[in-house]
ZAMARGU-4260 file (C-alpha; in steps of 0.2 Angstrom, whole numbers, plus 5000, padded with zeros to 4 digits):
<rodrens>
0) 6971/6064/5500 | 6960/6069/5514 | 6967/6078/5527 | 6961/6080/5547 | 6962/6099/5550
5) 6980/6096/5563 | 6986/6088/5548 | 6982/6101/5536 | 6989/6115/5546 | 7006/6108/5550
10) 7008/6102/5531 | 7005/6121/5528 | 7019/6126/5541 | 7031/6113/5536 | 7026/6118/5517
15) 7022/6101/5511 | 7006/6097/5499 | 6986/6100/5509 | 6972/6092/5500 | 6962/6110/5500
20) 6966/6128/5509 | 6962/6128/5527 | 6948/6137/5533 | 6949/6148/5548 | 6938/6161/5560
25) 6953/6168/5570 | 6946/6166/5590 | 6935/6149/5586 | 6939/6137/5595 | 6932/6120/5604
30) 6923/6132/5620 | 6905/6136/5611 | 6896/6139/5628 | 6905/6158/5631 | 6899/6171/5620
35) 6903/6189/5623 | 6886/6193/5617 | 6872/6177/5617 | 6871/6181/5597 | 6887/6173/5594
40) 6884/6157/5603 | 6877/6151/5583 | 6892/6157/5576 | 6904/6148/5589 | 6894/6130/5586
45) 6898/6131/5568 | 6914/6138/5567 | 6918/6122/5580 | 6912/6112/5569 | 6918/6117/5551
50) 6934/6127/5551 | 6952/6120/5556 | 6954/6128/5574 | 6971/6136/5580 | 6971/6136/5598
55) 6982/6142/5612 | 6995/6137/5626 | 7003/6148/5636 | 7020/6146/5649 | 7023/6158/5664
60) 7033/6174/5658 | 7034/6192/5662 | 7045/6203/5651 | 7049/6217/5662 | 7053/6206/5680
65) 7050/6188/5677 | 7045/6179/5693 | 7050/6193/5703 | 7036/6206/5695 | 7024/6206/5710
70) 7041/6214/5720 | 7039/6229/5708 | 7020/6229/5703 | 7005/6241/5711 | 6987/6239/5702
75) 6972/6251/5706 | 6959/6257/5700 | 6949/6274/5701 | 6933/6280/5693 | 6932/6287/5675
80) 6922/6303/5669 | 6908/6292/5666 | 6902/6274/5674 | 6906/6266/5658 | 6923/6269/5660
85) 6936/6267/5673 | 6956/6271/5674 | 6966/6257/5676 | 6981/6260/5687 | 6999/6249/5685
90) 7013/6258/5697 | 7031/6248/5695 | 7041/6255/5709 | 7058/6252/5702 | 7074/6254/5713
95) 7079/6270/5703 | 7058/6278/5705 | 7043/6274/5701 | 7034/6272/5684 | 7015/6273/5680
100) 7003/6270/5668 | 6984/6274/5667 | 6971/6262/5653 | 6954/6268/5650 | 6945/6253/5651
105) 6927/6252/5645 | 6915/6240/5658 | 6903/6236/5644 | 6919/6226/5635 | 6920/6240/5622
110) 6939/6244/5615 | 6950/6254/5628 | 6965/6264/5626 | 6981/6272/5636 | 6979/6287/5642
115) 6995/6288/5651 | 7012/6277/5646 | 7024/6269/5658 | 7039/6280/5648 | 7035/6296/5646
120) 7057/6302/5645 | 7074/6292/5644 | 7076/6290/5659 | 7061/6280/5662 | 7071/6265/5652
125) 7087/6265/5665 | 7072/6264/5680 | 7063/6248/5671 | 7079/6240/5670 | 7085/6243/5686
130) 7071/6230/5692 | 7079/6212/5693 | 7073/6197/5684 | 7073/6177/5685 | 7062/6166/5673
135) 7049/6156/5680 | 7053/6137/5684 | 7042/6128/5667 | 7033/6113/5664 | 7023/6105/5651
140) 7008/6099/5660 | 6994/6114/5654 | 7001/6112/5636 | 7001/6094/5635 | 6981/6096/5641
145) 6979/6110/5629 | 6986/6097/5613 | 6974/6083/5620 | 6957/6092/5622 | 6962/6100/5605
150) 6965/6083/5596 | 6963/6082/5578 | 6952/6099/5575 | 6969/6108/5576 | 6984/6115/5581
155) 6991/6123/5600 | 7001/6137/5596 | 7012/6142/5612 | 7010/6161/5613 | 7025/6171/5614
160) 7027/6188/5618 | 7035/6202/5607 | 7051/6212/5613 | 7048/6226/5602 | 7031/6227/5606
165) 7033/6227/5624 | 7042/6241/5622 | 7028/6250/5610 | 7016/6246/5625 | 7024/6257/5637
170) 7030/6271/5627 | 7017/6274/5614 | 7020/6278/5596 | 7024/6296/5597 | 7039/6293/5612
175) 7043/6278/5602 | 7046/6290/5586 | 7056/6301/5596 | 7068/6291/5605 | 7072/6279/5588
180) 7081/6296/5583 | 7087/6301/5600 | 7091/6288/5611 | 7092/6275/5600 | 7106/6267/5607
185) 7095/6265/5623 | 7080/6259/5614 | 7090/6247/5606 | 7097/6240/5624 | 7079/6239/5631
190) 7072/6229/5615 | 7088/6219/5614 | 7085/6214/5634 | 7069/6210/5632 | 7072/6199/5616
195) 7086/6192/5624 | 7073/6187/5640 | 7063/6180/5626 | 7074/6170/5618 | 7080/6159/5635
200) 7061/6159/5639 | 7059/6151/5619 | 7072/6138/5624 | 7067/6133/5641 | 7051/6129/5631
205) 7061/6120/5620 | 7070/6110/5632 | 7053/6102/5638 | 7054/6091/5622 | 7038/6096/5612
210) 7037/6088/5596 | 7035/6101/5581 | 7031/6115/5594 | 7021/6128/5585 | 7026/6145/5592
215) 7017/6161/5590 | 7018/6182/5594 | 7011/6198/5588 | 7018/6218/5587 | 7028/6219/5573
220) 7015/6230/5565 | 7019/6245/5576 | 7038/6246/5571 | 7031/6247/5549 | 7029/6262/5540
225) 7021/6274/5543 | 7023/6273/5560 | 7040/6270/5559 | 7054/6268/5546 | 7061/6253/5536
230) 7077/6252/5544 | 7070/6252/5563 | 7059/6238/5557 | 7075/6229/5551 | 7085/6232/5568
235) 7072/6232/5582 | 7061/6216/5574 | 7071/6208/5561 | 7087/6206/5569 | 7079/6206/5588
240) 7067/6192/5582 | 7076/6182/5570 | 7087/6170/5585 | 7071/6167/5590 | 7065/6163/5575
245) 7083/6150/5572 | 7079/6143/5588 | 7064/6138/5584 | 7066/6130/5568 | 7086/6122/5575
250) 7072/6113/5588 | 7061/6107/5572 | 7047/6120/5579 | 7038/6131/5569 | 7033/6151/5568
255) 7016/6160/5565 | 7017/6178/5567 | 7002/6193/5565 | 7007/6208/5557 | 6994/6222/5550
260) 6998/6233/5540 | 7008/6237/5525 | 7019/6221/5523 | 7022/6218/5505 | 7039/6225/5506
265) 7044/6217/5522 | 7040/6198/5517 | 7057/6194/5513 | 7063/6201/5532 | 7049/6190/5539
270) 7055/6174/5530 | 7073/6177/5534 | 7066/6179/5554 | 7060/6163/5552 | 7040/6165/5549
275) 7031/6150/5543 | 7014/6159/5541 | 7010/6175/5542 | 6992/6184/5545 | 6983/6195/5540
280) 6989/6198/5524 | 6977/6215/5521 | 6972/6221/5506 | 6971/6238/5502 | 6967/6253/5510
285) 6973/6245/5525 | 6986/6233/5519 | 6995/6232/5503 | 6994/6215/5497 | 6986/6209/5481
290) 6987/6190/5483 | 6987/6188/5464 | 7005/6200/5464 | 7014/6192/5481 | 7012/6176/5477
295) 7018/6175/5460 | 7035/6186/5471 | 7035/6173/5484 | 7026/6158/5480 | 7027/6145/5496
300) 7042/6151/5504 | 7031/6156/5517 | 7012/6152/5520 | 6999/6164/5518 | 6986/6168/5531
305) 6971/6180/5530 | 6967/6193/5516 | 6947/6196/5521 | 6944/6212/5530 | 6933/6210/5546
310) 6925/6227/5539 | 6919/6218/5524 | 6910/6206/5537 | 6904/6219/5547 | 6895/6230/5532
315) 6898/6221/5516 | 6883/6213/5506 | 6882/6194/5505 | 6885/6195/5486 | 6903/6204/5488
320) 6908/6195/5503 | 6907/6178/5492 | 6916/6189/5477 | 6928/6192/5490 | 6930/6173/5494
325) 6931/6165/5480 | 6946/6181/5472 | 6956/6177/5489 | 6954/6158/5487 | 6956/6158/5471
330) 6974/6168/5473 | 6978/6160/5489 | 6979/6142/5483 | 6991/6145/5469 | 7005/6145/5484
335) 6996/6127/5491 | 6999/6136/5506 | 6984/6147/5510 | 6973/6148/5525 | 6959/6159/5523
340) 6954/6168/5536 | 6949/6186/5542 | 6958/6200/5549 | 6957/6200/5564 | 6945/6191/5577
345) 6926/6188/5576 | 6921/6189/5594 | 6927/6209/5598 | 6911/6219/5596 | 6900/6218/5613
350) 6883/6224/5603 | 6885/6215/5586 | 6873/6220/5572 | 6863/6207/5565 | 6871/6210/5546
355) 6887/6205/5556 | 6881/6190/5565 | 6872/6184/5545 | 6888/6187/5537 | 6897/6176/5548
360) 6887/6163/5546 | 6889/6166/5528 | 6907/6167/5529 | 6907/6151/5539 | 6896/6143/5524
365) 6901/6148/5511 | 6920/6149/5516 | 6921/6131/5518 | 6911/6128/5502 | 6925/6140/5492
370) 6940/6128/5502 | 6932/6111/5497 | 6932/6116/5478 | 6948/6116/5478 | 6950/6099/5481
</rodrens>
């Protein structure tokens, strides 16, 4: 059996049998003439033309307001302490007062951060929803031109975003932890809007007649341990997720979702929400999965996605990044459901090091010959 690479990724999200794992560089894709730095333009050609791609298409949606956002919405900017820097300014001036959130953004496209969040006390969460809200009118025309151009390479995923997530994004962990124990009853009812938002945005989608739609989102990280406790994972992701998740798969669609962290407890709740394949699957110290232990717990009930570090192709030697191939896809194929891939994407490092750049050419070289083994 030889498979094309659409082929081989929806037989791994409808968990039927692939000639060999598929091979993945999460952010490859069939543009190779943008680089965020001219040293990845190698990477791009070759990862377009050896890996199976996952590509993206998007549908108009805005969690907090929906078409009526740019009532609401204010953006400036104001210079930082240093030029490479500058504050990012988002002002919603909600019928009950205004909200406002400053973003350290680097102009050199290094990582930024918040330095002010949108909810900064309880009362913040009655003004967001006082805002009203109306979805946007949908139609399928940029997803249908996203499936074409993609063709057999791949899959188009159609991004979703995350209700519990959304919600992370404008508190902050630490406000987060506090009002899961003092408001919780008005946490719940924003995260419960929002998902409830989503999940009429999910069908409208559905409603457009896509065959076998593959849906995508990420966030549920920020509601695991340590940052937060089992049970809020359960109520605020699991059960605020999981309708999605039904109507999804009622609609014969399917689910990828990213997730760092610690998971291995968790994989039940993500199957029961309806997750097809889940990524990154990281080992220790950052994660917790041994591929070897899970898969023997879980088998194919669910397709595994990830298990490289991108730290081990950021500073590892040659020799232990192909040790680290050939253990992940030697475990990974057991479940005849494994996509190897990294952690997280390649092309997130404005100045990369030459040792980064080799070892992604490695990856992609040796990766695909570790995959084709297995045929």
């Amino acid at each position: 059996m030889k498979l094309t690479s659409r082929e081989r990724i929806e037989r791994v999200f409808r968990n039927q049998e692939i000639d060999r794992p598929v091979f993945k560089l999460w952010g490859a894709g069939l543009n190779t003439e943008w680089a965020l730095h001219p040293a990845y333009l190698p990477v791009n050609r070759l990862a377009a033309e050896t890996t199976d791609l996952f590509g993206g298409a998007g549908f108009p949606f805005n969690i907090h307001a929906g078409q009526y956002i740019d009532r609401y919405v204010e953006h400036y900017t104001t210079e930082a302490d240093h030029p490479d820097w500058r504050y990012n300014h988002t002002v919603f001036h909600t019928p009950k007062g205004d909200l406002h959130m400053i973003d350290r953004v680097s102009t050199k496209g290094e990582p930024g951060f918040i330095i002010e969040y949108m909810i900064k006390e309880p009362e913040d969460i009655d003004k967001l929803l006082s805002m009203d809200y109306a979805p946007f009118a949908l139609d399928r025309k940029g997803y249908d031109e996203a499936f074409a151009r993609m063709g057999d390479r791949g899959v188009t995923m159609i991004g979703l975003h995350h209700a519990a997530y959304a919600v992370q994004t404008l508190t902050g962990s630490e406000m987060l932890a506090y009002l899961s124990v003092d408001e919780r009853e008005r946490l719940r009812e924003l995260i419960q809007v929002y998902a409830d938002r989503l999940l009429a945005h999910t069908n409208a989608i559905l409603d457009l007649g896509i065959r076998n739609p593959i849906f995508s989102w990420v966030g549920p990280e920020l509601y695991l341990p340590p940052l937060m406790r089992p049970a809020d994972f359960e109520e605020f992701v699991h059960d605020m997720d999981k309708p999605i998740g039904d109507a999804i798969h009622n609609a014969d669609g399917f689910v990828w979702v990213h997730s760092h962290g610690k998971v291995a407890d968790f994989i039940e709740s993500f199957i029961d929400m309806g997750v097809d394949i889940l990524n990154p699957l990281e080992p220790p110290k950052n994660g917790d999965i041994n591929m070897n232990d899970i898969i023997a717990r879980y088998g194919r009930r669910i397709g595994w996605e990830g298990n490289i570090e991108i730290q081990e192709i950021l500073l590892s030697s040659k020799e232990r990044l192909r040790d680290l191939i050939d253990e992940c896809v030697e475990a990974g194929w057991k479940s005849g459901r494994f996509v190897l891939c990294p952690s997280a994407g390649y092309m997130e490092y404005p100045q990369p090091t030459e040792q980064y750049i080799d070892n992604l050419m490695f990856y992609l070289r040796y990766g695909l010959e570790a995959v084709e083994r297995c045929r």
